[in-house]
C-alpha positions in Angstrom: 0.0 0.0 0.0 1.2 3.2 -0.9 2.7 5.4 2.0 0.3 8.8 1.2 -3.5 9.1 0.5 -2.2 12.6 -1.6 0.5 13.8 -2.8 0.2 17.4 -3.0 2.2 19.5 -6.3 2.4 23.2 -6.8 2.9 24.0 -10.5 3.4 27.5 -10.0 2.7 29.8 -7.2 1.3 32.5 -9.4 -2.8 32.9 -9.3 -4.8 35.1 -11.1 -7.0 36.4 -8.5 -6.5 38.5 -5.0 -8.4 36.2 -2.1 -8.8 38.5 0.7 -8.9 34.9 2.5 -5.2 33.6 1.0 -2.2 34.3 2.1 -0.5 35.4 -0.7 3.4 34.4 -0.8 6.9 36.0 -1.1 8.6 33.2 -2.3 10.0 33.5 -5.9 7.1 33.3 -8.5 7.6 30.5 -11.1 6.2 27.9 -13.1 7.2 24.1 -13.1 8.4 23.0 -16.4 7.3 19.9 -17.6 11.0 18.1 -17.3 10.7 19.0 -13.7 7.0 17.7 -13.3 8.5 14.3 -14.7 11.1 14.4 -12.2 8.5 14.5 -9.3 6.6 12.1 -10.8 9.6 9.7 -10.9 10.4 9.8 -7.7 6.9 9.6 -6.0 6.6 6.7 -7.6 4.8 3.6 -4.9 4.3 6.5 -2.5 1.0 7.3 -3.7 -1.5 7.1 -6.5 -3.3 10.2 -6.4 -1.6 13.8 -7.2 -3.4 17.5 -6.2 -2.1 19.6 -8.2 -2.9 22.6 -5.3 -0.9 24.8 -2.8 -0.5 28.1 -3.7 -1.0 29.8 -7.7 -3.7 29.0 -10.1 -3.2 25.7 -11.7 -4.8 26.3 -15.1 -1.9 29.7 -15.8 0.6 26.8 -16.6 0.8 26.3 -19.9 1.8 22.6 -19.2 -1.1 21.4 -17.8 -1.5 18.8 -20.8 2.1 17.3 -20.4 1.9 17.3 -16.8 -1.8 15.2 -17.3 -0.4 13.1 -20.1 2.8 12.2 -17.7 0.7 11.7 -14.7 -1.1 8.9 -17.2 1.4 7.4 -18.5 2.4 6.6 -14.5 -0.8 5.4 -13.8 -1.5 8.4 -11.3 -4.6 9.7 -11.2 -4.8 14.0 -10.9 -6.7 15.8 -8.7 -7.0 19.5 -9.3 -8.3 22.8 -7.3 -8.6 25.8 -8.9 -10.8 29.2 -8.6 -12.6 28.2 -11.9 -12.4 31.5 -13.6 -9.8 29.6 -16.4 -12.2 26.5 -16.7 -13.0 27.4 -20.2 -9.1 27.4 -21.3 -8.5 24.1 -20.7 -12.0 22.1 -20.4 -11.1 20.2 -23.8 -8.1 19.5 -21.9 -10.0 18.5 -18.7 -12.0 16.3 -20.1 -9.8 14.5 -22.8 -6.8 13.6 -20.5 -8.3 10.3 -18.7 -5.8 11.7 -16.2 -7.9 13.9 -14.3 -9.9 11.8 -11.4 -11.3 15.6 -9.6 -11.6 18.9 -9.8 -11.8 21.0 -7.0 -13.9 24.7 -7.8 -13.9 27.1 -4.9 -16.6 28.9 -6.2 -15.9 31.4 -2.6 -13.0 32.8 -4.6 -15.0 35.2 -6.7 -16.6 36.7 -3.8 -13.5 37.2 -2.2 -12.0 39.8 -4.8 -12.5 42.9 -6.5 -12.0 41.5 -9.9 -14.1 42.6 -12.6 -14.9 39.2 -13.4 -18.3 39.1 -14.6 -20.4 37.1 -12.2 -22.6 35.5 -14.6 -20.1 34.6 -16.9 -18.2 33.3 -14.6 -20.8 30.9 -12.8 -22.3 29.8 -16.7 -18.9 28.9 -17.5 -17.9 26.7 -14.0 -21.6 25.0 -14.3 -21.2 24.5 -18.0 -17.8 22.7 -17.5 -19.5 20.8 -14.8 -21.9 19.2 -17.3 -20.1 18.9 -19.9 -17.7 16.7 -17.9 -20.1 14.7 -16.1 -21.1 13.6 -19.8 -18.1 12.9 -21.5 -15.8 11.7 -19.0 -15.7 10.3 -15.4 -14.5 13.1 -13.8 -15.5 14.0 -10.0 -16.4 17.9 -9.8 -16.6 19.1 -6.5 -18.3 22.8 -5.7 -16.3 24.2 -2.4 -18.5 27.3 -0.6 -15.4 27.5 2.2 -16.7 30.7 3.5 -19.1 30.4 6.5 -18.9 32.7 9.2 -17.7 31.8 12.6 -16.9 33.3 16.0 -13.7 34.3 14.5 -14.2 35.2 11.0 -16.5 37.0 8.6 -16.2 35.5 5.4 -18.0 37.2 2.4 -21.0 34.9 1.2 -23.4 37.3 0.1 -23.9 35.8 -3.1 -23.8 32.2 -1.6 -28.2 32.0 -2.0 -27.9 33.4 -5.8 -24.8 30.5 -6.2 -27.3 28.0 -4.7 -30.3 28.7 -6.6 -28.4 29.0 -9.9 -26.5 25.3 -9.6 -30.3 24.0 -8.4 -31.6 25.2 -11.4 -28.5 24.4 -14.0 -28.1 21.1 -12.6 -31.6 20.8 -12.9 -32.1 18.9 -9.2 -35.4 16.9 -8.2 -34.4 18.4 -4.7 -34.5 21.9 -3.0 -30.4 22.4 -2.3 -31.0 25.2 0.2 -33.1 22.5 2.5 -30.5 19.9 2.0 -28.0 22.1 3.2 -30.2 22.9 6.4 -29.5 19.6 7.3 -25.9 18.6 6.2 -22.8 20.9 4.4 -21.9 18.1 1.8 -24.4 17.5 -0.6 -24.2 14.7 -3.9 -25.9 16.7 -6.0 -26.0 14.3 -9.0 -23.4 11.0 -9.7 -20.2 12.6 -9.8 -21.2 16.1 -9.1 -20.6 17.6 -5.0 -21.0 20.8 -3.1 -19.4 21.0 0.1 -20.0 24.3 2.5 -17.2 24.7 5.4 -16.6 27.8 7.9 -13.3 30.1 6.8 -10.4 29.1 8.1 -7.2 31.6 9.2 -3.8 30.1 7.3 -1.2 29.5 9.7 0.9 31.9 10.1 4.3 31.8 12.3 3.6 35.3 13.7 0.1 34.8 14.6 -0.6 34.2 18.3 -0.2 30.2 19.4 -3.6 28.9 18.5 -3.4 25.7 20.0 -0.4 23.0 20.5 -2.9 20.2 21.0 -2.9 19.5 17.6 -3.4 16.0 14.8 -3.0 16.4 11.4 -2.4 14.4 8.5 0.8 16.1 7.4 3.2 13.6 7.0 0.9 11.0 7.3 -1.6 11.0 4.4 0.0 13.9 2.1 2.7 16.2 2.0 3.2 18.7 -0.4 6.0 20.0 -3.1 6.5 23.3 -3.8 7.4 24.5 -7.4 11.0 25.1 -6.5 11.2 21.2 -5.3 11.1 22.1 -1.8 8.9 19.5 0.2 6.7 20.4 3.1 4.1 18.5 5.5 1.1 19.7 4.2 -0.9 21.8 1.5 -1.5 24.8 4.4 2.7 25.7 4.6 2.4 28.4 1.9 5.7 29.9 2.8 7.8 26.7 3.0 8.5 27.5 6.4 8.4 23.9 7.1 10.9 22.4 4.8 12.1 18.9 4.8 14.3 18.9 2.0 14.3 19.2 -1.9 13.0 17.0 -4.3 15.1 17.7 -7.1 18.0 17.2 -5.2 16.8 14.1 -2.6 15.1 11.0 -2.8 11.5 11.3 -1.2 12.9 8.7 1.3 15.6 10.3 3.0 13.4 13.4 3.5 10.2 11.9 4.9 12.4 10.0 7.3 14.7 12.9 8.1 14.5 14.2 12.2 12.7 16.9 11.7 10.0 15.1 9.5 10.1 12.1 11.9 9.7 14.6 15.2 6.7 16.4 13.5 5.0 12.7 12.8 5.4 11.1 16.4 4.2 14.9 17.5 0.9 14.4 15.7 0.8 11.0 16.8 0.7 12.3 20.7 -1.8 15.0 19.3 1.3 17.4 20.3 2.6 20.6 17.5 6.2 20.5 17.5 6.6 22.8 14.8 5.4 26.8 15.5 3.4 27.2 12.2 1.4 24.1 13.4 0.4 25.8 16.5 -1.0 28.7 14.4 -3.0 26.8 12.1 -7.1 27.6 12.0 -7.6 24.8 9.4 -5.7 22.3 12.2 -7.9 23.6 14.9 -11.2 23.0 12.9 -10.2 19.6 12.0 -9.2 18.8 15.6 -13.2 19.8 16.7 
């Protein structure tokens, strides 16, 4: 059995859009070349069958999304794939083609979340257009994310989040009222192969936040880790700084980092429900996970 449920892969840190809820980054922006992609691919080899191509950046800006599917095929790794959706139409031939692609991940909260002059209904036609046209042709899993319920914390913006839900009830075309569903439970199957899941904002960790908690489990390390686009590999998908970095991938074998001190101190940590790291005790996403 594989050693990781995921395997997460930045393939560039640059994103089209402004999320008042991201984090933003100060690393070097880039793009991962396809020969590099390879490279990872390569080398995760038996650690995992499933790839997210997610951290930071917009997936769909690199122009090497169709190598990077076809090589992920060719290894018999299935790709799963989170983007803000405003690029769907550039690449939904693409999408749907591959036989790579096992999800896609739309955070449909991003729009909301900026001051782009993104046209609302153009952008929602296009997302829910994609939607059916994959759940057609292919076998694709498309998953709707609403990530931005208030809390005690947090105010998220979701006034559009009743015009969203009406419009995918009535595009999808359900036999069910989605707003009463979603009384009752925040992940809804809204047709075979087709989800919407609602969750409360979330604060990034953030090594200069104030300690949110050191009682702590996450799967870092466990079920996923992520590589950045410069190589560097880091516990989990939330480390958007690399401030946790285990080694490079370019220049390591995934072994020797994930069994490196510092990765093995951060693992038997997690296993005693104990943060070792200071990031981890700043992290709102570990905190609502550890409810």
């Amino acid at each position: 059995m594989p050693r990781f449920k995921k395997i997460y892969i930045e393939t560039t840190n640059i994103c089209n859009l402004s999320c008042n809820f991201c984090p933003k980054t100060s690393r070097e922006l880039g793009f991962m070349e396809a020969y590099e992609f390879n490279n990872i691919i390569e080398k995760i080899k038996g650690y995992t069958n499933y790839i997210y191509l997610h951290l930071m950046g917009e997936p769909f800006l690199n122009k090497n999304l169709e190598s990077f599917l076809r090589i992920a095929k060719e290894a018999d790794i299935k790709v799963n794939i989170t983007t803000n959706g405003t690029l769907i139409n550039n690449v939904r031939d693409i999408l749907i083609e591959s036989g790579a692609v096992r999800q896609i991940n739309i955070s449909l909260h991003s729009f909301e979340a900026n001051e782009s002059k993104i046209d609302f209904n153009e952008y929602l036609n296009n997302v829910l257009n994609f939607i059916k046209e994959a759940n057609e042709k292919s076998e694709i899993i498309c998953a709707l994310r609403l990530w931005n319920m208030d809390t005690e914390e947090l105010k998220a913006n979701n006034g559009l989040n009743s015009e969203i839900i009406k419009r995918i009830e009535n595009t999808l075309e359900l036999d069910f009222s989605l707003t009463l569903a979603l009384s009752e439970k925040k992940g809804i199957k809204l047709k075979d192969r087709i989800y919407l899941n609602m969750a409360e904002k979330f604060s990034w960790p953030d090594a200069n936040l104030s300690l949110i908690s050191e009682e702590v489990f996450c799967h870092g390390l466990r079920d996923q880790i992520g590589i950045l686009v410069d190589g560097t590999v880091v516990p989990c998908c939330l480390d958007s700084e690399g401030k946790i970095a285990l080694g490079n991938i370019f220049e390591q074998s995934l072994e020797d980092i994930i069994t490196s001190e510092r990765a093995i101190n951060i693992y038997d940590g997690f296993s005693r429900r104990v943060a070792v790291e200071d990031l981890c005790k700043r992290c709102g996403y570990a905190k609502r996970r550890f409810k």
